[in-house]
C-alpha positions as CSV (number, residue, x, y, z in Angstrom):
1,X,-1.6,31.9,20.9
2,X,-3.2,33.1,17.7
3,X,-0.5,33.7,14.8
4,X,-0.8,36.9,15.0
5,X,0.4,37.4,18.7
6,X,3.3,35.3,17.6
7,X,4.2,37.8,15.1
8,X,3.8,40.8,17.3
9,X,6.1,39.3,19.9
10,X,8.7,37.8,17.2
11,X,8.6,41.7,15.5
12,X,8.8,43.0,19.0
13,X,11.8,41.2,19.9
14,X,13.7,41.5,16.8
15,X,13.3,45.3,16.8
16,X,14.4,45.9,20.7
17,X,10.7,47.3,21.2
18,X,10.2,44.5,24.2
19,X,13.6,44.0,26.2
20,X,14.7,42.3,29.3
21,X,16.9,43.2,31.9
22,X,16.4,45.5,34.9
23,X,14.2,48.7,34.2
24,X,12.9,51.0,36.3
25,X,9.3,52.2,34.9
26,X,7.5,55.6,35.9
27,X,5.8,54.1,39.1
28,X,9.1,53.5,40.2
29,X,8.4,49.5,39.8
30,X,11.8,47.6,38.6
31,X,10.4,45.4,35.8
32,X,12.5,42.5,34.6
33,X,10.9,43.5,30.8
34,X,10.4,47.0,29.3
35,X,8.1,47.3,25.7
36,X,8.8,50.8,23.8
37,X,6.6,51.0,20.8
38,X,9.1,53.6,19.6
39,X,11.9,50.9,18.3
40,X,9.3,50.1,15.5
41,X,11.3,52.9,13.3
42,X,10.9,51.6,10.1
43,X,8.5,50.9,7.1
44,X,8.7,47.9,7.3
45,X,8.6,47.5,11.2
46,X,5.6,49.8,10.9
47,X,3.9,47.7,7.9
48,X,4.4,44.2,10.0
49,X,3.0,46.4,13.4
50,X,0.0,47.4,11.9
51,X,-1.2,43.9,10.3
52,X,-0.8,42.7,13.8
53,X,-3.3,45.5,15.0
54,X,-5.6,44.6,11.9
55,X,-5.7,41.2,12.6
56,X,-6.7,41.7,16.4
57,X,-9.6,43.6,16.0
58,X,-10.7,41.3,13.3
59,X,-10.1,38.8,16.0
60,X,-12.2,41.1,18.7
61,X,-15.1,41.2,16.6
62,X,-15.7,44.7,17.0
63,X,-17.8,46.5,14.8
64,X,-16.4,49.8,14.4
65,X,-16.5,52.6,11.3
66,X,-13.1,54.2,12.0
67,X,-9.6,54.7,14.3
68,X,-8.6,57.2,16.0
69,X,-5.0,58.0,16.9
70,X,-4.4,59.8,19.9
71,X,-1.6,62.1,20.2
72,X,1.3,61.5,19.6
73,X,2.3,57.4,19.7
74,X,-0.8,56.7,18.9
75,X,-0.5,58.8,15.3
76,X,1.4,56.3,13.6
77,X,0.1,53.7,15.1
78,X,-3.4,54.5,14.0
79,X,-2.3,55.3,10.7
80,X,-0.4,51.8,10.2
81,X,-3.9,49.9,11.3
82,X,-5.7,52.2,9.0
83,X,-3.1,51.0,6.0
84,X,-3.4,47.2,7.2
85,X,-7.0,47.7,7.1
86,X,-7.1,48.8,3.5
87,X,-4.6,46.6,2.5
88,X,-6.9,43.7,3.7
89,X,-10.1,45.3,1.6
90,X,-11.1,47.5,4.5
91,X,-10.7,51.0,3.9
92,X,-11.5,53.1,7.7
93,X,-11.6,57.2,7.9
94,X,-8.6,58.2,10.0
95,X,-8.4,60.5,12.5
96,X,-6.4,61.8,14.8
97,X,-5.7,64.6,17.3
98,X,-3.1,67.8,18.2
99,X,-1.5,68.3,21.5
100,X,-2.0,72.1,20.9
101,X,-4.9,73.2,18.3
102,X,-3.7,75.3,15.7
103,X,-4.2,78.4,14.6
104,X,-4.2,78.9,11.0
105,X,-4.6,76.8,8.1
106,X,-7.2,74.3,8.6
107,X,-7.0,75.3,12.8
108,X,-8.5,73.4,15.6
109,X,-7.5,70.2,17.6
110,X,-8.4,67.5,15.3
111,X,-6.6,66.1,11.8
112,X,-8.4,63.7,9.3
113,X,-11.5,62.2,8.6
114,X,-14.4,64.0,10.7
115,X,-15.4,62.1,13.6
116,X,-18.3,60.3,13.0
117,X,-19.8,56.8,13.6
118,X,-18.4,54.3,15.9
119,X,-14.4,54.6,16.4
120,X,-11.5,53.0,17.9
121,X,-8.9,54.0,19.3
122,X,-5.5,53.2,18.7
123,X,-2.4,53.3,21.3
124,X,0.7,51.5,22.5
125,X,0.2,51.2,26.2
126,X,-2.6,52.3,28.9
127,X,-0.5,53.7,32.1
128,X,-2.6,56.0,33.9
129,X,-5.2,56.4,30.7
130,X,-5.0,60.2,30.7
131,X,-4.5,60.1,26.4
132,X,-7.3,57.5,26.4
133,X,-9.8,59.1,28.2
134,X,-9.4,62.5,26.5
135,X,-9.5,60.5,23.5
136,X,-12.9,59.5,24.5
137,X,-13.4,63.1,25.3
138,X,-12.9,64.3,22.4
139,X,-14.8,61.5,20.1
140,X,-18.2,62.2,21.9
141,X,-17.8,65.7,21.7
142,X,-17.9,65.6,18.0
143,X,-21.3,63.4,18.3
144,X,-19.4,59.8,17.6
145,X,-19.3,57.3,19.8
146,X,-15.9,55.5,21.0
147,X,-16.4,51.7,21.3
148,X,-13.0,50.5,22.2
149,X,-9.5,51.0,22.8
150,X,-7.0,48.8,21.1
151,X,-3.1,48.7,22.5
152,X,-0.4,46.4,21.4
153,X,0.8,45.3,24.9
154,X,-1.6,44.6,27.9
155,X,1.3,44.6,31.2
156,X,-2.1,43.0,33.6
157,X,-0.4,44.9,36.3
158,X,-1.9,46.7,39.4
159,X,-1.8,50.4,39.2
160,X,-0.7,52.3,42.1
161,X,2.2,52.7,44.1
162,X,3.9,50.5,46.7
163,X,1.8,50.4,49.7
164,X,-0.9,51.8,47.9
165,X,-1.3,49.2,45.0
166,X,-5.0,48.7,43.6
167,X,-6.3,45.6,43.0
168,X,-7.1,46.3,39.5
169,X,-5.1,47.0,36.8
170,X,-5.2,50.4,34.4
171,X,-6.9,48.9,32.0
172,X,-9.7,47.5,33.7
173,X,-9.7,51.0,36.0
174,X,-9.5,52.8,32.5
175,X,-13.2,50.4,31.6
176,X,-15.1,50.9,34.5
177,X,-14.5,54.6,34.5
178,X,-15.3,54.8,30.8
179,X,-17.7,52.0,30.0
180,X,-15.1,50.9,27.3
181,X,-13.6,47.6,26.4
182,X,-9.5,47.5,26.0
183,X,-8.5,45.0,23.6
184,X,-4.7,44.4,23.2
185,X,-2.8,42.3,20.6
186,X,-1.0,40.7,23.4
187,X,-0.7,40.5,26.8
188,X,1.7,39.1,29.1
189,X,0.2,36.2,29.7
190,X,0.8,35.8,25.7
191,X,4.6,36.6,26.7
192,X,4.9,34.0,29.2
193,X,3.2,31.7,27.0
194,X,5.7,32.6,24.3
195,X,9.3,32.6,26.7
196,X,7.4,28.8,27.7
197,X,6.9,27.8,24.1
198,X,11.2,27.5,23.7
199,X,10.8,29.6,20.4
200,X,13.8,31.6,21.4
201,X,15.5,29.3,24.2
202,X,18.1,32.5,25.1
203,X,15.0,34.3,26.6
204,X,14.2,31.4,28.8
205,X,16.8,32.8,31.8
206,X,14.2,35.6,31.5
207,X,11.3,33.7,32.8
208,X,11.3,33.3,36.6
209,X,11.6,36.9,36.8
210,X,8.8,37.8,35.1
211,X,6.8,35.4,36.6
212,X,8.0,36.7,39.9
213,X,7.3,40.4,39.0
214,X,3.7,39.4,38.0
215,X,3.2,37.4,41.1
216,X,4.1,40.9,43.2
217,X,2.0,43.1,40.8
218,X,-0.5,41.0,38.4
219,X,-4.0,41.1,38.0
């Protein structure tokens, strides 16, 4: 596990934004853990956060001129890499989009650094991919080219519902349909790796049922 996976799952933890327990997620799956990029409600949450998105696309290699934040989670998020970035002697454009475009003032869809080059986008979580692929929408339609999508948490699950469960996950439905790569800062094989490592020996109990939850519904 690189050290910055560690951090992301250490930050994750001490700020609530990854739990365990019982919770019931919008497919109507009962998951034994629940991530909510939401609990990272501070500065300094959001500082820590976006060094760990920095440091995994330095990891990925990607060569990429800006990010691109879809709306709304994906705002801060995009804006926290982008401050990572610079604060690491990178300085990206930043841009990112409205649910509604607006009327007066500067008006339209889009907010930021004009879309231009190669970009990433920036999220929590792919589900279905709805926000991602209108993302990717959007970015070619202003003549720039999306080369990736970067999330913090990768579930590997199968998408579907029960009885009708695919054998491929969102994410990798989300890159054949779109041609794009999805990098995440971790994943949950990273998470079991982590609850197996005995860094925090209270979130041991945890394991077996996430083990048995991907069994049912991993990739």
């Amino acid at each position: 596990m690189s050290p910055h996976q560690r951090q992301f799952l250490e930050l994750a933890l001490a700020r609530e934004a990854l739990r365990f327990g019982a919770f019931t997620l919008k497919s109507g799956r009962v998951s034994p853990y629940f991530f909510n990029a939401g609990r990272f409600d501070s500065g300094a949450a959001m500082a820590g956060l976006g060094a760990c998105y920095a440091a995994a696309l330095a990891e990925s290699g990607l060569a990429f001129d800006m990010v691109f934040g879809p709306a709304y989670k994906g705002i801060p998020l995009a804006t926290a890499t982008a401050v990572a970035l610079a604060g690491a002697g990178r300085d990206v454009p930043l841009a990112f989009n409205r649910k509604e475009a607006k009327a007066h003032g500067e008006g339209g869809l889009l907010v930021g650094a004009p879309l231009a080059g190669r970009v990433v986008i920036i999220d929590d979580v792919i589900t279905d991919g709805a926000s991602k692929r209108e993302s990717v929408d959007i970015i070619r339609a202003a003549g720039a080219q999306p080369v990736a999508v970067l999330i913090a948490l990768d579930r590997m699950e199968r998408s579907g519902t029960e009885g009708n469960l695919s054998i491929n996950s969102a994410v990798e439905e989300f890159t054949r349909d779109q041609g794009l790569p999805v990098h995440s800062i971790a994943s949950l094989s990273d998470l079991l790796q982590y609850l197996d490592s005995g860094a925090d020996p209270a979130l041991s109990m945890h394991r077996s049922a996430v083990v048995a939850y991907r069994q049912r519904y991993g990739v």
